[in-house]
N, C-alpha and C positions, 0 to 999 in steps of 0.2 A: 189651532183652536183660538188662541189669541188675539188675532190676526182678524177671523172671523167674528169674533164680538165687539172686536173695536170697529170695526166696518171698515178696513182695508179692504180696496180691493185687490183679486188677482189676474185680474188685466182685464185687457176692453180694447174692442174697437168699433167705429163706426166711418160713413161717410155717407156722401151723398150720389143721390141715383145718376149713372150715366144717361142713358139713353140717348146715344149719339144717332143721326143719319150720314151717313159716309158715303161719296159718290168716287167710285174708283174706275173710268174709263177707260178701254183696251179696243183696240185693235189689230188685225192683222191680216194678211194679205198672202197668196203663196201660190208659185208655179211648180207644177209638178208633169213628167212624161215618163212615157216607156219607148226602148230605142229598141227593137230586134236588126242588133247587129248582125245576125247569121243564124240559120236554123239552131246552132248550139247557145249562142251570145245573146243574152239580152243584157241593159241599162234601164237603171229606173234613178231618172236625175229630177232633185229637186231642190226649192230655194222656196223659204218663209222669213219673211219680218214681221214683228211684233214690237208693240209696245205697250210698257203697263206703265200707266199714270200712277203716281203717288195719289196719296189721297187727298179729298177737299169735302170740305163741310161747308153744306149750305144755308148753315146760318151760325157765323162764327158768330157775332156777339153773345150770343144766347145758348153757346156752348161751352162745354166745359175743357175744352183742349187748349194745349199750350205748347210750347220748347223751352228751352233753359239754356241760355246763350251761356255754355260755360267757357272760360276763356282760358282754362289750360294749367297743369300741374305749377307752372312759374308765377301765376299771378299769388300772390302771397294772401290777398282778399277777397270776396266776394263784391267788394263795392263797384265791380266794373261788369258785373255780372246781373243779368236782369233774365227775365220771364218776357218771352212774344207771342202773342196770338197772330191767328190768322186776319189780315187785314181786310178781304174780300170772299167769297164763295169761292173763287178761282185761286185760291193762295194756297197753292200745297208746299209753300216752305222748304225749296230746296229743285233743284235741275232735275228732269227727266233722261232717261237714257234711252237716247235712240240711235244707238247700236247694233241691236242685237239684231242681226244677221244671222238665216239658221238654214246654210246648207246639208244636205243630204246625199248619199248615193250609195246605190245598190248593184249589184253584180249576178248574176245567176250566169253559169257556164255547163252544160249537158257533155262532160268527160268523157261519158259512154250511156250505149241506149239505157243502161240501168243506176247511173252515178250521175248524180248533179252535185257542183262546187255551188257555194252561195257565200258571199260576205257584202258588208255595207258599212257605215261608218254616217253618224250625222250630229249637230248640234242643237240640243232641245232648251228653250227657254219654259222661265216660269215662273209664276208669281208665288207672292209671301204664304203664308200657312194662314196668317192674319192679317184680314183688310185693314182694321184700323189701329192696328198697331204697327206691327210688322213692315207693312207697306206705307204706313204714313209717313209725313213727319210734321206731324204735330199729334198729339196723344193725350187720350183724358188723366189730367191732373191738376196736380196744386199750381195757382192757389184757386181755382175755381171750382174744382173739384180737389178733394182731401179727403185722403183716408187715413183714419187718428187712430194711432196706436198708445193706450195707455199706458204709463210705465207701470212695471210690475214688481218693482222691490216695494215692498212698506216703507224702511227705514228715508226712502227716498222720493218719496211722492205726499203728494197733500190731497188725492184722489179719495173721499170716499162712498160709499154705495149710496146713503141717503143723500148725498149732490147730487147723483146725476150725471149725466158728462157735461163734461165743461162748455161756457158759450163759445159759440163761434161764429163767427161774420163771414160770410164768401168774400175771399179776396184776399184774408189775410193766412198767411202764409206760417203755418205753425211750423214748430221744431220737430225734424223725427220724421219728415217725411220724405218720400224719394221725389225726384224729380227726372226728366227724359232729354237728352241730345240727341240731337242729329246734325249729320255731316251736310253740308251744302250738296253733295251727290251722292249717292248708294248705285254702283252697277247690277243691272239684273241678272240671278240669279241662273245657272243654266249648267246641264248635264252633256258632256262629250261620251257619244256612245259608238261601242266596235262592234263585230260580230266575224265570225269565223264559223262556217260547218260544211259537211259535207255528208249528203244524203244516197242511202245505196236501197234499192232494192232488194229484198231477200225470198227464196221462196215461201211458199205457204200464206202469199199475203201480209211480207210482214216489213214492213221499212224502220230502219235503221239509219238515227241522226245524230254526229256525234259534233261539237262545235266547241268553241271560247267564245264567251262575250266579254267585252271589258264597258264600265263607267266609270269617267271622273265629276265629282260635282264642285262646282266652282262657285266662290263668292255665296256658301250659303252664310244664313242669318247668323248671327249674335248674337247678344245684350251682353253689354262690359260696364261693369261697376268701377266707374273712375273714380270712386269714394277710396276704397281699399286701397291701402297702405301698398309703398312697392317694395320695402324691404322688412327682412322677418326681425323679430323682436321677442328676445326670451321670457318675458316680463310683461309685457303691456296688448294687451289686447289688442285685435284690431279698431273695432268701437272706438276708443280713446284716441286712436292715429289715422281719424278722416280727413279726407284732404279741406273737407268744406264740413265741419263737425256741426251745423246745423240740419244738414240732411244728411237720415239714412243709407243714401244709395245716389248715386247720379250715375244713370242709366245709357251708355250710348250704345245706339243704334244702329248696325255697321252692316255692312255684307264681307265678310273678311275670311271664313271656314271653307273646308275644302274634304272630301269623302273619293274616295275607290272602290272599285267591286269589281272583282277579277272571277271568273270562273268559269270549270268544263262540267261539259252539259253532257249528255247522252237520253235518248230517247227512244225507244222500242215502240211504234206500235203493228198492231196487227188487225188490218179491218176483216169489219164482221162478215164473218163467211160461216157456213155450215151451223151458224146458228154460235158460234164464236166470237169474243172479241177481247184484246186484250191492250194495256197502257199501260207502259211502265218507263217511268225517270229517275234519273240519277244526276244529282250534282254535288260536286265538289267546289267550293267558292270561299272568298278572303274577303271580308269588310273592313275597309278601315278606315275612323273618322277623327275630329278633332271635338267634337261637343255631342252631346245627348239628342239624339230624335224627341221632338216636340209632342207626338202621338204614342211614345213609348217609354213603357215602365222602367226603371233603372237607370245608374248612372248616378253620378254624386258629387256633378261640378267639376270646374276647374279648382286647382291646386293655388296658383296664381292667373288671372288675366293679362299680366307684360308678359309670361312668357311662356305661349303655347307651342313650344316645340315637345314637350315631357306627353301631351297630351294626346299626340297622335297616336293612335293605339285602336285596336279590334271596337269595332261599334258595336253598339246596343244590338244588333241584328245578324249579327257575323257569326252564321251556322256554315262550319262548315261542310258540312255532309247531308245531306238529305237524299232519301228514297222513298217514291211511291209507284205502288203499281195498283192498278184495279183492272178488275176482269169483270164478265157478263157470258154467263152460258145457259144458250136455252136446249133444255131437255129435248133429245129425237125421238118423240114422242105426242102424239095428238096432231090435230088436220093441219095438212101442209109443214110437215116435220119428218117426214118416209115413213117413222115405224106407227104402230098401232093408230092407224090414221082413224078407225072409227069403231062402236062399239063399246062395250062396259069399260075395257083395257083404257080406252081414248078417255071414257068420260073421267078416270082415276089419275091415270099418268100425265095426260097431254095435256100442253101449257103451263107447264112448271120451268122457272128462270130463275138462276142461283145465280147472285153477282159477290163480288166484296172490292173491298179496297182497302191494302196492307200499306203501312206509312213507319216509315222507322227515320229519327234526327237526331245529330246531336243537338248539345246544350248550348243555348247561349252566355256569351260571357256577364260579370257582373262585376260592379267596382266594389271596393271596401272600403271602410276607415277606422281611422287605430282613438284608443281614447284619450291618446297622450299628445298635446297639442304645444311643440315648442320652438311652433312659427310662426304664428297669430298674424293669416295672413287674410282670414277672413272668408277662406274660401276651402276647399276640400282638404281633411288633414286622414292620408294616407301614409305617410311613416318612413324610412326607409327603404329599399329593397336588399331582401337576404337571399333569398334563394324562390324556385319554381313552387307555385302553393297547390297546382293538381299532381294528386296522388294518383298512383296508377290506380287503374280498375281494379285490381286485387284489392288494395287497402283500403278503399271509399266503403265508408257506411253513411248513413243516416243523421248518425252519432259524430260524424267526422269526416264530411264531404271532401275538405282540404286541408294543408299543413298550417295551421292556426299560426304559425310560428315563423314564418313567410316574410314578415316586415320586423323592425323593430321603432321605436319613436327617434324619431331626430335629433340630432346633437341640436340644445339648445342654440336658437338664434341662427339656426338654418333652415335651408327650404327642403322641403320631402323629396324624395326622387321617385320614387314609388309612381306608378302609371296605373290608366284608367284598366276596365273591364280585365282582370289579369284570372279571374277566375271563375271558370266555363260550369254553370246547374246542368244537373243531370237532363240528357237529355232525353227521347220519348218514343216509344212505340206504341202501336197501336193497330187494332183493326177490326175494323166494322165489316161486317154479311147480312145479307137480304137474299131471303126466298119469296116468291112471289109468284102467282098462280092466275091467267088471264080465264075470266067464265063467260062465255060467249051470249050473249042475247038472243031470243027468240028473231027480236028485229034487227034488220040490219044496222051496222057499224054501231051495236051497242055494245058494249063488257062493264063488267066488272073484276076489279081487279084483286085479289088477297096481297096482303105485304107480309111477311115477320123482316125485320130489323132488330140486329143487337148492333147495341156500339163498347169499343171495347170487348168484343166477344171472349176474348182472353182473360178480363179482367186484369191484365197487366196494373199493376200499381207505376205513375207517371209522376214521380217525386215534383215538390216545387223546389223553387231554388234555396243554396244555405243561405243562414243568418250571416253575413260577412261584415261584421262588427268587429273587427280586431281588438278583445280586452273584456269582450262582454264575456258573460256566463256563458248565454249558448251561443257563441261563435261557432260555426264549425258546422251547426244540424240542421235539422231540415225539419219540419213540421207542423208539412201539407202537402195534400195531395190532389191531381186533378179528380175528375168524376170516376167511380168505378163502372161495370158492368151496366148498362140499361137496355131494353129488352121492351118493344113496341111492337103492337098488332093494328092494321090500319085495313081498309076497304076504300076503294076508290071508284067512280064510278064514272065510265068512259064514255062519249055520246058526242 
């Protein structure tokens, strides 16, 4: 209340509008064939080159991008250290790689009239998630663009509401802000993929595929805070032990992470016969990565940036069990279905089709952190490790998803050992049914169609994940849930 009357503020930021044009050029080129080595053998050989340009702006004076030539944890100062723009429209600031060479081949071998073997193996290339970050190397910032964070202690600032924020001049380069490196080269980014199955015919219309596929992903993306402190400190904050304590953060840019994905597949289907038809999968699979997916929820950093060996550990996506199957049956009943093909019985029964589709997964994992911080490294503080934190399925409630008690805090002025994603939210069942009913038109190739859809028809409750705060109150619960029960009547109108 204090605070408030004297006209402290409690923080603020602003900057100024980016609105970049980013020209990022690609090409590529690829030969591909099919060999039928012999009624049983075929090959399917192929070869792709690509290449992704860094980015270029086309009209660097009048943009707000830049790099920050930093010059390395030994320089003692920043005086050998300056800020570069782009010098021409063509300057994207750093070598292209044109390497990336992306063979392929596939194998299909006919075992027997009713078994075919199949495997393949190839290298996929790919660009950044972000054109003009990501992919750049030069990136909107200071000092032409700046985003100002105001400090937020009273005792410590001369900030208040009736000033205003403070002047500023484009160009000049305040305290507090981050800044962006990059490497003279970044290699492109690219997925090594396997496959292994083998496919059997079965009666009644029904084939049966059961396989391995493996991924590794190589050289994904980064951002490493070469500001952070490289060793821990029982006492002193990170903030206080930046390498360059003018800036927040100094950002580089790297391709340096690496991901896996291992896993057996199995596949049922059974085509539509007799007014039947059936799909059902099963996989079993391992994700394992070293940093958080960019498009997905969770995950709570690295512990330190020197040294991501602690960090390779189950990704954000690492389910491993899933099943679904869905089915489609239409009722023998009404024209061109054998039974009650015409009459009152047809005009009641016939053209009724009941489908569904059953889905059961486990949970994905989630990372945690403890509230005891006695390694001030600036980056994820998850604690020691003591023991496994998923409880069996007997002991899991609501109330108490995991063993709260799983980590402990670090002996002052050590680093955590404790690893990412260690503990799996509940995971999901579910299943949606639809009956539906086609009504013929007077005129030809017209209908009308009836739906009911329920989703969730079981109303199964689909827990969200726990609070994984190691020290909080409610560590441990859970306290949410996806949608229950919904229940739709629709008409469709065919022609």
């Amino acid at each position: 209340m204090a605070d408030m009357l004297l006209g402290y503020i409690s923080g603020g930021s602003y900057g100024n509008n980016q609105g970049e044009d980013v020209n990022n050029p690609y090409f590529g080129l690829f030969v591909q064939d099919d060999f039928k080595i012999s009624s049983k053998l075929t090959l399917n050989v192929g070869l792709r080159y690509e290449v992704f340009y860094p980015a270029s702006f086309p009209d660097p004076d009048n943009q707000t991008v830049s790099r920050y030539l930093y010059q390395g944890i030994n320089v003692p100062t920043a005086a050998e250290e300056k800020f570069a723009f782009p010098t021409s429209s063509g300057d994207r600031g750093g070598k292209t790689d044109y390497k990336n060479w992306a063979p392929r081949l596939g194998i299909a071998y006919q075992l027997t009239p009713k078994t075919v073997i199949r495997t393949g193996a190839g290298i996929f290339y790919g660009e950044q998630n972000s054109l003009s970050t990501e992919n750049g190397n030069f990136r909107s910032g200071s000092p032409k663009h700046t985003e100002i964070s105001l400090q937020t202690t009273p005792a410590a600032t001369t900030f208040f509401v009736k000033d205003g924020f403070p002047a500023y001049a484009p160009g000049t380069v305040l305290p507090n802000v981050s800044v962006y490196v990059f490497p003279e080269f970044r290699p492109t980014l690219y997925a090594s993929q396997w496959f292994f199955d083998l496919q059997r015919n079965l009666p009644l219309d029904t084939l049966l595929t059961v396989g391995y596929m493996g991924t590794k992903g190589t050289n994904l993306f980064a951002g490493t805070n070469l500001n952070l402190p490289r060793t821990p400190n029982p006492t002193v904050v990170a903030n206080q032990r930046r390498a360059r304590p003018q800036f927040s953060g100094i950002t580089l840019h790297e391709n340096k992470l690496n991901s896996s994905y291992n896993a057996m597949t199995t596949k049922v289907e059974k085509r539509f016969s007799k007014g039947f038809t059936l799909l059902g999968m099963y996989t079993w699979s391992h994700a394992l990565d070293q940093g958080n997916e960019d498009l997905f929820d969770g995950g709570g950093g690295w512990v330190t940036p020197w040294n991501l060996t602690p960090e390779w550990s189950n990704s954000n996506m690492d389910r491993r069990h899933a099943f679904v199957m869905s089915a489609v049956y239409e009722l023998p009943f009404g024209k061109g279905r054998g039974y009650l093909t015409e009459g009152p019985a047809e005009w009641i029964l016939g053209g009724w089709q009941i489908g569904g589709i059953f889905s059961k997964y486990t949970g994905l994992p989630r990372s945690h952190t403890i509230n005891v911080n006695n390694s001030n490294l600036g980056g994820a503080v998850r604690g020691d490790y003591v023991r496994n934190p998923n409880l069996p399925s007997s002991q899991r409630t609501i109330d108490r998803w995991f063993d709260t008690t799983f980590v402990v805090p670090v002996t002052a002025g050590n680093i955590d050992n404790a690893g990412r994603n260690l503990i799996y939210a509940p995971g999901k069942i579910n299943l949606d049914i639809s009956v539906a009913r086609d009504f013929r038109m007077p005129w030809e190739n017209h209908e009308i169609q009836f739906r009911f859809e329920s989703f969730n028809a079981t109303n199964t409750p689909n827990f969200g994940p726990p609070n994984t705060g190691v020290g909080s109150v409610a560590v441990g619960t859970i306290t949410a849930a996806e949608d229950p029960r919904r229940v739709q009547f629709a008409l469709k109108y065919v022609f």
